[in-house]
Backbone and ligand atoms as CSV (ligand in chain L), in Angstrom:
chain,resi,resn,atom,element,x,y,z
A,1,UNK,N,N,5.368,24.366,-3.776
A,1,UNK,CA,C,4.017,23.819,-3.603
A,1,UNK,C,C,3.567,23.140,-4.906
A,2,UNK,N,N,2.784,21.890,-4.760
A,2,UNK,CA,C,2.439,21.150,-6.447
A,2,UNK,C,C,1.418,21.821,-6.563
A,3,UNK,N,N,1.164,21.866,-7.799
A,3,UNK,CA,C,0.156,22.697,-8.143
A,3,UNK,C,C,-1.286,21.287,-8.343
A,4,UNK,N,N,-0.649,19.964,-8.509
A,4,UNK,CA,C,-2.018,19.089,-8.725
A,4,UNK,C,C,-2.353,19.163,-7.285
A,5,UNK,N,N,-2.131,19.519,-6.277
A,5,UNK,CA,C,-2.433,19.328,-4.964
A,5,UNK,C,C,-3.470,20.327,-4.826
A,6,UNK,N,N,-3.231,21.430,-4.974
A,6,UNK,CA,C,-4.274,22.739,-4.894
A,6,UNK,C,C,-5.109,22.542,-5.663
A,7,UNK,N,N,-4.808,22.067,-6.956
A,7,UNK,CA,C,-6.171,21.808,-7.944
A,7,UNK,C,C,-6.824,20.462,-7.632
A,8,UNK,N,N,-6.680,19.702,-6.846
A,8,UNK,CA,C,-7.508,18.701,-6.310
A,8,UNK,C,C,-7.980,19.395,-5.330
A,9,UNK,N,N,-7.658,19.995,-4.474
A,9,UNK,CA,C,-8.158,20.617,-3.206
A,9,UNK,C,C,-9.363,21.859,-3.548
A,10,UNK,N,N,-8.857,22.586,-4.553
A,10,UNK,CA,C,-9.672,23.160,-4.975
A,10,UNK,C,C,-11.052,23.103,-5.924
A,11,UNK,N,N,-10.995,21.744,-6.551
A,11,UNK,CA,C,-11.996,21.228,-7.231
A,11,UNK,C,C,-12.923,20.495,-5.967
A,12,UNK,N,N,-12.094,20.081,-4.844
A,12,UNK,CA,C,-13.543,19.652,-4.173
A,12,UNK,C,C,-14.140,21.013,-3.205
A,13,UNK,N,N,-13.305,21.955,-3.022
A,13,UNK,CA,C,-13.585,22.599,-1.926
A,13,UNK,C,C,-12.954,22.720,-0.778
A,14,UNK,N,N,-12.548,23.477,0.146
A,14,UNK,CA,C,-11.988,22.911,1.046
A,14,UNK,C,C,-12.598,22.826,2.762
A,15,UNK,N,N,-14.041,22.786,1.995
A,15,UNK,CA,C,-14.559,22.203,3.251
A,15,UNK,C,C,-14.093,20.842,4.114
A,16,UNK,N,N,-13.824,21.189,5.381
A,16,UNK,CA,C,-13.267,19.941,6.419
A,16,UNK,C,C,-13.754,18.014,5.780
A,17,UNK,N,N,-15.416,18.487,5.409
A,17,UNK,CA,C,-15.817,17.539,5.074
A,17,UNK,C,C,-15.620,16.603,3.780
A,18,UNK,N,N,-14.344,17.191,2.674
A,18,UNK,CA,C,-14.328,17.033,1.609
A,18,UNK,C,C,-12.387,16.684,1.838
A,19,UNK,N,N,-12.294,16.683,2.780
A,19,UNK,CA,C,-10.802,15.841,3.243
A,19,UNK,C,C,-10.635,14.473,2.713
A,20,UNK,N,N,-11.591,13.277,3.269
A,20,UNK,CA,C,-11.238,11.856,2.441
A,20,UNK,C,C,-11.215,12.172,0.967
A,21,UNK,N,N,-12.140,12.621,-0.260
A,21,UNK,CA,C,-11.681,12.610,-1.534
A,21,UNK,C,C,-10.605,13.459,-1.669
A,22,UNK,N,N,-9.938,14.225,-1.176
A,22,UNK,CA,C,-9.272,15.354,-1.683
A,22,UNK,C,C,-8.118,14.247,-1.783
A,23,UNK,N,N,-7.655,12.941,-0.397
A,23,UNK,CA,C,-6.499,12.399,0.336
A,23,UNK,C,C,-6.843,11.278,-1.116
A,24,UNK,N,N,-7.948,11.050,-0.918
A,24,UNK,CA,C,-7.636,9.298,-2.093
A,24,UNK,C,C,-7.330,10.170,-3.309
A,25,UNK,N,N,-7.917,11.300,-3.793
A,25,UNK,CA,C,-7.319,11.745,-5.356
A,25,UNK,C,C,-5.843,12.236,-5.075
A,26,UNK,N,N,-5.501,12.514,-3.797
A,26,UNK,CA,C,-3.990,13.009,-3.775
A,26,UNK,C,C,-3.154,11.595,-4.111
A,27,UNK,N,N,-3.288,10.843,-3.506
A,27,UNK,CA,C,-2.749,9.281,-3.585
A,27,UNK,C,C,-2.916,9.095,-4.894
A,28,UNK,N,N,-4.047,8.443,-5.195
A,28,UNK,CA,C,-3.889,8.422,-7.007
A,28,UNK,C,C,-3.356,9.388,-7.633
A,29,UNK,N,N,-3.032,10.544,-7.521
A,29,UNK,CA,C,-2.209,10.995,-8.492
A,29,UNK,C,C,-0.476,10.409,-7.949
A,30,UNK,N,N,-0.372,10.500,-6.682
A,30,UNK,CA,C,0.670,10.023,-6.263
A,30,UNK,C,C,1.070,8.580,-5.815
A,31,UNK,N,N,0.504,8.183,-6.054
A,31,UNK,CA,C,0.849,6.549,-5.276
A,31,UNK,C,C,0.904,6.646,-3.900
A,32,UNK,N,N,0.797,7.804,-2.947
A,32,UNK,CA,C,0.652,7.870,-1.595
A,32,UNK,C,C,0.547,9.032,-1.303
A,33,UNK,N,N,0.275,9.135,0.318
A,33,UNK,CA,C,0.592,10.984,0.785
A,33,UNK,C,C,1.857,10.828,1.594
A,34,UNK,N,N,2.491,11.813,0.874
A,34,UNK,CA,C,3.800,12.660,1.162
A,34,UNK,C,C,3.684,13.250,2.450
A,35,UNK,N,N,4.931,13.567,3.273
A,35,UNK,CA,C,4.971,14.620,4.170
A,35,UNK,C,C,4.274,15.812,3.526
A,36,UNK,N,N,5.309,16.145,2.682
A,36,UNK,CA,C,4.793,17.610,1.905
A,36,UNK,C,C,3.515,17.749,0.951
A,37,UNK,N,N,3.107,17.007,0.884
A,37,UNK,CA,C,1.097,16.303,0.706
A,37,UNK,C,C,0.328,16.933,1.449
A,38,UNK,N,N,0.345,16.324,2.650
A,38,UNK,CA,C,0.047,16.534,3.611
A,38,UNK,C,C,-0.391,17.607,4.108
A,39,UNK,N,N,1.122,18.480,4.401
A,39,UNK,CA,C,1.368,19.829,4.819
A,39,UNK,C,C,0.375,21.019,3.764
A,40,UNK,N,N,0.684,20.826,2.927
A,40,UNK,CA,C,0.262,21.345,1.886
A,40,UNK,C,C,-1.184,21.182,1.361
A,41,UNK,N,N,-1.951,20.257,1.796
A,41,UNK,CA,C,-3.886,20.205,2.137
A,41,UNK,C,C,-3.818,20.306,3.360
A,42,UNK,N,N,-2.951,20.735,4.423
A,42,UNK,CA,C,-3.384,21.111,5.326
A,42,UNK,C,C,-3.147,23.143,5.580
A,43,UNK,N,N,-2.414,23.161,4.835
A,43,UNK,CA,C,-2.168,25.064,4.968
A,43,UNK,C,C,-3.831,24.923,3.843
A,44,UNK,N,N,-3.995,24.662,2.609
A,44,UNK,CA,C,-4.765,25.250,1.756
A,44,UNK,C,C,-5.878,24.980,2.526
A,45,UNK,N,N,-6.466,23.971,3.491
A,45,UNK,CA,C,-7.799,23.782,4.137
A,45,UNK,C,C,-7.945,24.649,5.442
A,46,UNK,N,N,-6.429,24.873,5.665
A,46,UNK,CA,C,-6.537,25.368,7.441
A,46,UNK,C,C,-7.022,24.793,7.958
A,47,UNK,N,N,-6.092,23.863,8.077
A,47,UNK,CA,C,-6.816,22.494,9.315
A,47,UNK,C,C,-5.518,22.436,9.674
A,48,UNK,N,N,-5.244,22.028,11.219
A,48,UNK,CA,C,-4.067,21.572,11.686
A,48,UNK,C,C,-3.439,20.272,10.676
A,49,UNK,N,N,-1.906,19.973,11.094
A,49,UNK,CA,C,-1.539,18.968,9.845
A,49,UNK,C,C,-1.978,18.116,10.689
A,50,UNK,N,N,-2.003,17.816,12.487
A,50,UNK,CA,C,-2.587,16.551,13.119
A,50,UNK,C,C,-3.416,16.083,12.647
A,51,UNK,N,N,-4.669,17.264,12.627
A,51,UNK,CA,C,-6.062,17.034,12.030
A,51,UNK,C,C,-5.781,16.201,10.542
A,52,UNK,N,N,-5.070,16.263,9.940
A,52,UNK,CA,C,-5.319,15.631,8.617
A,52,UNK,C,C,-4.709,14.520,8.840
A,53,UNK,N,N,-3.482,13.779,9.428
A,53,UNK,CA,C,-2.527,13.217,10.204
A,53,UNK,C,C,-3.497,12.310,10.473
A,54,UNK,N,N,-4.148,12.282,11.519
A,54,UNK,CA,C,-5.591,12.017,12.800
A,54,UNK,C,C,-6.336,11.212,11.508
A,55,UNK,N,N,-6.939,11.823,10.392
A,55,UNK,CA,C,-7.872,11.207,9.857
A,55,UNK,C,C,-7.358,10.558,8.840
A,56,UNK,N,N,-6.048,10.347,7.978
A,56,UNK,CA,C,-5.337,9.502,7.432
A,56,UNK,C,C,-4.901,8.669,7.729
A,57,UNK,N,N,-4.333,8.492,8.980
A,57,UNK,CA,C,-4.154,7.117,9.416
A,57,UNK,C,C,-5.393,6.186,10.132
A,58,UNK,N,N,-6.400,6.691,9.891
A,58,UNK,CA,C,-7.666,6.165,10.795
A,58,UNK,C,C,-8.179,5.151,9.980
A,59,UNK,N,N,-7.870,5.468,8.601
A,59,UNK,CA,C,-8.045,4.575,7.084
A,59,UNK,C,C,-6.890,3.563,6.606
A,60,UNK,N,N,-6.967,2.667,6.796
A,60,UNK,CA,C,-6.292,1.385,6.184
A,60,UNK,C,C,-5.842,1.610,4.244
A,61,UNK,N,N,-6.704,2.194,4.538
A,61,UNK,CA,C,-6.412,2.907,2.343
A,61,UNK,C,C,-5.249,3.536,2.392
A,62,UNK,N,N,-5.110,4.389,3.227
A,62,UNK,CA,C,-3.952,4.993,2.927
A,62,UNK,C,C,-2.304,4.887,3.083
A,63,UNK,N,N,-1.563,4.955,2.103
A,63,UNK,CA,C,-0.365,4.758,2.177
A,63,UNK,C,C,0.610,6.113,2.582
A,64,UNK,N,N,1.555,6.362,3.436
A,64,UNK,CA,C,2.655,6.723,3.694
A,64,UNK,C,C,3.951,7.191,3.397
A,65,UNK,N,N,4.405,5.501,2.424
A,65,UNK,CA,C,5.306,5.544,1.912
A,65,UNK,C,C,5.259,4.926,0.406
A,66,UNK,N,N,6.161,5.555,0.042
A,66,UNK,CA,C,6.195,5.433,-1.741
A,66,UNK,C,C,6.360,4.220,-1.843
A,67,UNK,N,N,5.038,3.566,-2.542
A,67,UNK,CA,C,5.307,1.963,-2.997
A,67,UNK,C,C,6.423,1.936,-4.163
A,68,UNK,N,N,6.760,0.614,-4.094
A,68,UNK,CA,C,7.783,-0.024,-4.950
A,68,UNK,C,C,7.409,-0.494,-6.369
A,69,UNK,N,N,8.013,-0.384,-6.784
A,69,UNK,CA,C,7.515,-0.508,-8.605
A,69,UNK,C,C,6.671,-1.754,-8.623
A,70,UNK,N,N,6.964,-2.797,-7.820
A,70,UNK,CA,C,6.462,-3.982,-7.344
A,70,UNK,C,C,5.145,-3.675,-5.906
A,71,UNK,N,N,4.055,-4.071,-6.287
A,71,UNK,CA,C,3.379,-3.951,-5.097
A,71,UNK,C,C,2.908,-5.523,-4.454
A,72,UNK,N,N,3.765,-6.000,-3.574
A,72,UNK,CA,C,3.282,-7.540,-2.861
A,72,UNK,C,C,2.559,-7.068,-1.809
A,73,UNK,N,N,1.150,-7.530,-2.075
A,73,UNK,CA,C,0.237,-7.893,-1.192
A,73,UNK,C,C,0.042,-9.053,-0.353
A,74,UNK,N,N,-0.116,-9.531,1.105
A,74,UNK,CA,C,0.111,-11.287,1.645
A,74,UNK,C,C,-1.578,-11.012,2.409
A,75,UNK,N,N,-2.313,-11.655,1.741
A,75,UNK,CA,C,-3.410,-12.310,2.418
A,75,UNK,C,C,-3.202,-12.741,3.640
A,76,UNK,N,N,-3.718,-11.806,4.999
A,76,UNK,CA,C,-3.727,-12.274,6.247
A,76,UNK,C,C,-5.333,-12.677,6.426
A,77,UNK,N,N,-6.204,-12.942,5.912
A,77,UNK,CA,C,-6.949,-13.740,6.276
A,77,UNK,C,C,-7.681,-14.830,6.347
A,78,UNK,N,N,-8.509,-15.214,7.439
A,78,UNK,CA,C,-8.678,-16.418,8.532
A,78,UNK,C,C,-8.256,-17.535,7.666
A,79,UNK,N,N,-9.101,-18.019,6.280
A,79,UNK,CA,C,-8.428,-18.622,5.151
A,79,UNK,C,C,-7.087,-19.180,4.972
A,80,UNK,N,N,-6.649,-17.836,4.417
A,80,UNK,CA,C,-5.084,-17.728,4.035
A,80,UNK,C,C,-4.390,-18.145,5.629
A,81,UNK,N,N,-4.491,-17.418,6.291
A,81,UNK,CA,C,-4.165,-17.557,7.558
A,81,UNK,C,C,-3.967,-19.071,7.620
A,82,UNK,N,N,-4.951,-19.761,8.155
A,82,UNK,CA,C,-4.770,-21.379,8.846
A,82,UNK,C,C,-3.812,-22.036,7.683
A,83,UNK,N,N,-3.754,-21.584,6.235
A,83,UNK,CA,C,-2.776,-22.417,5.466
A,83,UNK,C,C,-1.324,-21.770,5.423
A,84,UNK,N,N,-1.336,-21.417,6.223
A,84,UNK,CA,C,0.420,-20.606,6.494
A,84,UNK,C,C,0.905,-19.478,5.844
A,85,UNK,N,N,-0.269,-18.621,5.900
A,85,UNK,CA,C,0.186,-17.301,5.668
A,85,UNK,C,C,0.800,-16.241,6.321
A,86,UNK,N,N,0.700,-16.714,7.210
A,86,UNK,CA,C,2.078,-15.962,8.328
A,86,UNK,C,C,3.393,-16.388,7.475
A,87,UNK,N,N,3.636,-17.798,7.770
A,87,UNK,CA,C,5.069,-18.025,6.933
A,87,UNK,C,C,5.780,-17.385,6.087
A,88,UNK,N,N,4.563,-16.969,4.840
A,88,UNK,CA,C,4.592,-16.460,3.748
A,88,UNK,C,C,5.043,-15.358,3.938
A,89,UNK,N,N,4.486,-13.973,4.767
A,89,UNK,CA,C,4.808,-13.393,4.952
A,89,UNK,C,C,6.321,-13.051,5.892
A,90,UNK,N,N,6.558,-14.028,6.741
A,90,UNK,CA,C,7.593,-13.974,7.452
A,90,UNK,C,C,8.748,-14.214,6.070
A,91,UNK,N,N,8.709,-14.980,4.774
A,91,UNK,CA,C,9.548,-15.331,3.948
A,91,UNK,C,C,9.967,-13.855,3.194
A,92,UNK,N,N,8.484,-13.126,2.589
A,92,UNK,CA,C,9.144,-12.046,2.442
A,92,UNK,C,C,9.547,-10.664,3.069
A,93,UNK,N,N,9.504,-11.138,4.343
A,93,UNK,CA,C,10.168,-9.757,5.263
A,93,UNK,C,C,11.491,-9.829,5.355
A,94,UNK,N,N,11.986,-11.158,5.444
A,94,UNK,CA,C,13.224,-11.769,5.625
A,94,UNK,C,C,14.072,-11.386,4.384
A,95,UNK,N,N,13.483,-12.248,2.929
A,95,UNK,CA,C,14.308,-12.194,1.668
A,95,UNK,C,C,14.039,-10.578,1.724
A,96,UNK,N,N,13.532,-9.740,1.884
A,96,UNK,CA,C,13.370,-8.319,1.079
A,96,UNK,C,C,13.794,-7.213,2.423
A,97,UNK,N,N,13.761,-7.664,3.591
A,97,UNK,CA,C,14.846,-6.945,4.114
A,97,UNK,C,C,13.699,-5.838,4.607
A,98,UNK,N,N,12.433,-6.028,4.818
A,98,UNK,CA,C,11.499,-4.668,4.998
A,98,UNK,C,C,9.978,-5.477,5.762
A,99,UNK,N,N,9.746,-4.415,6.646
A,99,UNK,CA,C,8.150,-4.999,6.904
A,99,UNK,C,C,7.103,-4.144,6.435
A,100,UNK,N,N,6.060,-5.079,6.606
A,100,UNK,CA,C,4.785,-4.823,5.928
A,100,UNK,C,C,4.805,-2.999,6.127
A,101,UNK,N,N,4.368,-2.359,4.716
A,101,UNK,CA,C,4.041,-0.717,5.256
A,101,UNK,C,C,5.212,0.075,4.574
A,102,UNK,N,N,6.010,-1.277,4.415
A,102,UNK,CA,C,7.602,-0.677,3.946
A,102,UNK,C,C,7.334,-0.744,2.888
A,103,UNK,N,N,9.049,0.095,1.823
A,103,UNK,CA,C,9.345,-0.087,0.648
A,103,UNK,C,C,10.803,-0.247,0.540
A,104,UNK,N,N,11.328,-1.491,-0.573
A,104,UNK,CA,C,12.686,-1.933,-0.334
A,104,UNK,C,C,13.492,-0.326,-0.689
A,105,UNK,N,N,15.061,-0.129,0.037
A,105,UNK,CA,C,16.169,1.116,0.138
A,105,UNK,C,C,15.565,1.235,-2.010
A,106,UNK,N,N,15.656,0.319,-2.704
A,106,UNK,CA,C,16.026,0.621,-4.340
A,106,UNK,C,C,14.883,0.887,-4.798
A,107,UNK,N,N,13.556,0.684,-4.141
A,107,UNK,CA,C,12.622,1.278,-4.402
A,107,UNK,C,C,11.461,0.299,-5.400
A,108,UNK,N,N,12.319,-1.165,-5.618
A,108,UNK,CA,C,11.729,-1.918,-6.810
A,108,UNK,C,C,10.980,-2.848,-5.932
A,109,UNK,N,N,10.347,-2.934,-4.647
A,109,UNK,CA,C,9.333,-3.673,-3.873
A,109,UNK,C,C,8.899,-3.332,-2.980
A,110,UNK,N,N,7.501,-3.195,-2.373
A,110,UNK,CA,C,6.589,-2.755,-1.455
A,110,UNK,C,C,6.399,-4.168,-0.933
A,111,UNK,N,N,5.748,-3.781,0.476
A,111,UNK,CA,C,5.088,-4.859,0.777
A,111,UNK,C,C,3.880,-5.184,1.672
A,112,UNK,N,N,2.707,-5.629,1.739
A,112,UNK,CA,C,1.761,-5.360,2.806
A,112,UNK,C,C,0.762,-6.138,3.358
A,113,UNK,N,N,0.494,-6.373,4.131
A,113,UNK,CA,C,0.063,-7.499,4.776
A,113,UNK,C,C,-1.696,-7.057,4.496
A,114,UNK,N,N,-2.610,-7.641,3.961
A,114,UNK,CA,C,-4.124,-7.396,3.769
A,114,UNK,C,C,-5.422,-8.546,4.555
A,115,UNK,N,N,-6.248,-8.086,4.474
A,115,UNK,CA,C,-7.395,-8.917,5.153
A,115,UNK,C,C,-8.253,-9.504,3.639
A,116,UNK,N,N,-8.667,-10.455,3.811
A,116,UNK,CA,C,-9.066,-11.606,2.998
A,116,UNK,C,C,-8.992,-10.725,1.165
A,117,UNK,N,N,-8.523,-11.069,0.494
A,117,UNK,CA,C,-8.884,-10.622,-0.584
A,117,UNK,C,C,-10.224,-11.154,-1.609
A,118,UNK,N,N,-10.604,-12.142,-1.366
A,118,UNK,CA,C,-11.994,-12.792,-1.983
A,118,UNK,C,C,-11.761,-13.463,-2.600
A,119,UNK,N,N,-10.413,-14.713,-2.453
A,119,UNK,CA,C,-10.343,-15.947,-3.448
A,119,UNK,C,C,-9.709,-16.940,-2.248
A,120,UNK,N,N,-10.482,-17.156,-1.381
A,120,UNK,CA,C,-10.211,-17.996,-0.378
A,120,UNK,C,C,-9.733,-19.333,-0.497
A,121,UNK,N,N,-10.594,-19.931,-1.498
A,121,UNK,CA,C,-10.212,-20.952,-2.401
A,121,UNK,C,C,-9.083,-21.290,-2.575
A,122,UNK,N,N,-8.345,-20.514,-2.717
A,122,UNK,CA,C,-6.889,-20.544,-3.687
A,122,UNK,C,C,-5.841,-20.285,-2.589
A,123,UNK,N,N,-6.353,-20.062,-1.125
A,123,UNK,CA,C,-5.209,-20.115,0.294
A,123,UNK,C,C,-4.264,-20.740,0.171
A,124,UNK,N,N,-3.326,-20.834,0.608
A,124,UNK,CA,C,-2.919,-18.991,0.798
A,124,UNK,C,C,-2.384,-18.385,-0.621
A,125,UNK,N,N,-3.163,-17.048,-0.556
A,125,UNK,CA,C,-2.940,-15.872,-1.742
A,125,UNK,C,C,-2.147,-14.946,-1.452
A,126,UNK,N,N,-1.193,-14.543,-2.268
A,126,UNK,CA,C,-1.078,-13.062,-2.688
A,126,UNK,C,C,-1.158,-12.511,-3.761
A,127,UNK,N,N,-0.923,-10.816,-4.210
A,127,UNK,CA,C,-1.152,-10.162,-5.099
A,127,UNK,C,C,-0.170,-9.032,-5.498
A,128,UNK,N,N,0.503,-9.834,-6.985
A,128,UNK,CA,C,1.964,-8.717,-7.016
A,128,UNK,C,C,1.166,-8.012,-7.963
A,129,UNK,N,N,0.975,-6.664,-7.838
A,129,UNK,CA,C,0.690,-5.776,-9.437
A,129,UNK,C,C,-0.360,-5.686,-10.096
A,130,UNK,N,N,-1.310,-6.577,-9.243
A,130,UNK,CA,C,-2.652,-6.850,-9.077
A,130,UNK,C,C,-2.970,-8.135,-9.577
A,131,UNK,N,N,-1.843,-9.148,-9.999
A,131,UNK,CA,C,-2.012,-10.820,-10.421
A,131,UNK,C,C,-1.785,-11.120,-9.035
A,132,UNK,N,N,-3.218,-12.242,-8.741
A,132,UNK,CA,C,-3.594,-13.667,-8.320
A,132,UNK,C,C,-2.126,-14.940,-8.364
A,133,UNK,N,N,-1.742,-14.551,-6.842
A,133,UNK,CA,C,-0.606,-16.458,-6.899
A,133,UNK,C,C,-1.396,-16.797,-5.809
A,134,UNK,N,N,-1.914,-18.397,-6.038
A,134,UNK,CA,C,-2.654,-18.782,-5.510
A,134,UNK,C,C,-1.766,-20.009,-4.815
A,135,UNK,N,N,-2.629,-21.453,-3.876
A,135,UNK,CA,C,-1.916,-22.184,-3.384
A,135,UNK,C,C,-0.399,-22.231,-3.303
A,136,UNK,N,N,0.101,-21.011,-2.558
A,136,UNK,CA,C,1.066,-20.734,-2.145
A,136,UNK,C,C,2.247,-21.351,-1.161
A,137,UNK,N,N,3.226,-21.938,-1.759
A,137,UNK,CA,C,4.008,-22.481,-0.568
A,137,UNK,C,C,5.333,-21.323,-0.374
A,138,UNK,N,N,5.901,-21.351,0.431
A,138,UNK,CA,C,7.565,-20.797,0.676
A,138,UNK,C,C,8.010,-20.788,-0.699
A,139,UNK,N,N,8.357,-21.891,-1.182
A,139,UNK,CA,C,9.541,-22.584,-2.187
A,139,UNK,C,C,8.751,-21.686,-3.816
A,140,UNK,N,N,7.425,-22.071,-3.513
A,140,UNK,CA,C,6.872,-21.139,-4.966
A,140,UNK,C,C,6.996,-19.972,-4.828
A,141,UNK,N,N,6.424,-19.584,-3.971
A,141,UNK,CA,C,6.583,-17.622,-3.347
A,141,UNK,C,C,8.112,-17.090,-3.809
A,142,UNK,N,N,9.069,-18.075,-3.490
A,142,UNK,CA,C,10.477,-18.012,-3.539
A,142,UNK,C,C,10.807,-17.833,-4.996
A,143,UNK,N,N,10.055,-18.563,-5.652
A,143,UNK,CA,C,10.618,-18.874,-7.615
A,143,UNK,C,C,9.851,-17.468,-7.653
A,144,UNK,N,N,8.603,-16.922,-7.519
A,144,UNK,CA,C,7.783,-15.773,-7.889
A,144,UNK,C,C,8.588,-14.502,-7.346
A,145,UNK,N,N,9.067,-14.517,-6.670
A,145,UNK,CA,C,9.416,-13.503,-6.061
A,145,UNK,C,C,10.991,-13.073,-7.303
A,146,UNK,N,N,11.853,-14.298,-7.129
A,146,UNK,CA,C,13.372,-14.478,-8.141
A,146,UNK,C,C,12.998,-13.720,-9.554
A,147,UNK,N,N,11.911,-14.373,-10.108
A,147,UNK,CA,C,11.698,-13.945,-11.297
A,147,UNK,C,C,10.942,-12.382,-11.490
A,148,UNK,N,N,10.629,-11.740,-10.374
A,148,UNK,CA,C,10.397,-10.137,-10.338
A,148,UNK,C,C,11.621,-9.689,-10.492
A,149,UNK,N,N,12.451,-10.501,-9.151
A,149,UNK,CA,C,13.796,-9.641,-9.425
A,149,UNK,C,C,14.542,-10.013,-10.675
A,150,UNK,N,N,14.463,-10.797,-11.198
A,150,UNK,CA,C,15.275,-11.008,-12.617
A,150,UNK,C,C,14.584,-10.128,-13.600
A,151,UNK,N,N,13.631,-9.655,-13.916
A,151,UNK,CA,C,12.643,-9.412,-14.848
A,151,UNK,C,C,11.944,-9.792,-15.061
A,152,UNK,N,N,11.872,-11.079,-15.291
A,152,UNK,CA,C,11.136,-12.265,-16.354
A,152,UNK,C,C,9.421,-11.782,-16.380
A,153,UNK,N,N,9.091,-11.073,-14.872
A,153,UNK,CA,C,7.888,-10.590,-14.804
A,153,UNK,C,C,7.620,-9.496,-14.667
L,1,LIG,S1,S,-8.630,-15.292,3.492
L,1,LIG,FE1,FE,-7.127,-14.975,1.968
L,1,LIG,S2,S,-8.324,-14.741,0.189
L,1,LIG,FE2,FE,-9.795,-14.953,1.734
């Protein structure tokens, strides 16, 4: 059993109602919730694991699976969208071998499809690591993407 798990659980309480902070401070300490996350705020709350299951996936915040040292974000919205952000995204499901939600087998790229990020302007966007690539085509996405995997970034 982790012990930061109980001591998050136990600093809020384990009232039913104190489930969403307990799940976002479990994630920030972890980059996501674990099976054994999970299981484990669900024995210390005594709540079924559905019950916690049920209200984690009900939230778009929460992640699943262990992101990739790389986190690619693809602007799916209306914006981004009409300037071919589907494409974009279809380019890196293809080159990286994973869909949105996923993380590549080596562990060095995530990937996830989002609703407008707030630089519409700059359609179509994404967001590796929390940097802004803006007016996005295939062929650039393509050089941005090469140079993660080389290092260079
Ligand atoms: S729709 Fe993509 S940034 Fe707004």
């Amino acid at each position: 059993m982790s012990s930061k798990v109980r001591e998050i659980v136990e600093s809020h309480g384990s009232n039913p109602s104190n489930l969403i902070p307990i799940l976002q401070d479990v994630q920030t300490n972890d980059g996501y919730l674990s099976e054994n996350a999970l299981a484990e705020i669900a024995g210390l709350m005594d709540v079924s694991e559905s019950t916690i299951y049920g209200v984690a996936t009900f939230y778009t915040q929460f992640k699943f699976v262990k992101p990739g040292e790389h986190e690619i974000r693809i602007c799916q919205g209306t914006a981004c969208h009409v300037r071919g952000a589907e494409s974009l995204l279809d380019f890196f499901k293809t080159n990286l071998g994973i869909q949105p939600g996923e993380t590549t087998k080596d562990g060095r790229f995530s990937l996830e499809r989002v609703a407008c990020l707030g630089c519409c302007a700059l359609a179509p966007v994404m967001v590796i690591d929390g940097e802004v690539y803006g007016h996005l085509t295939t062929a650039k996405a393509e050089k941005i993407l090469t140079e993660y995997k080389e290092g260079k970034r």
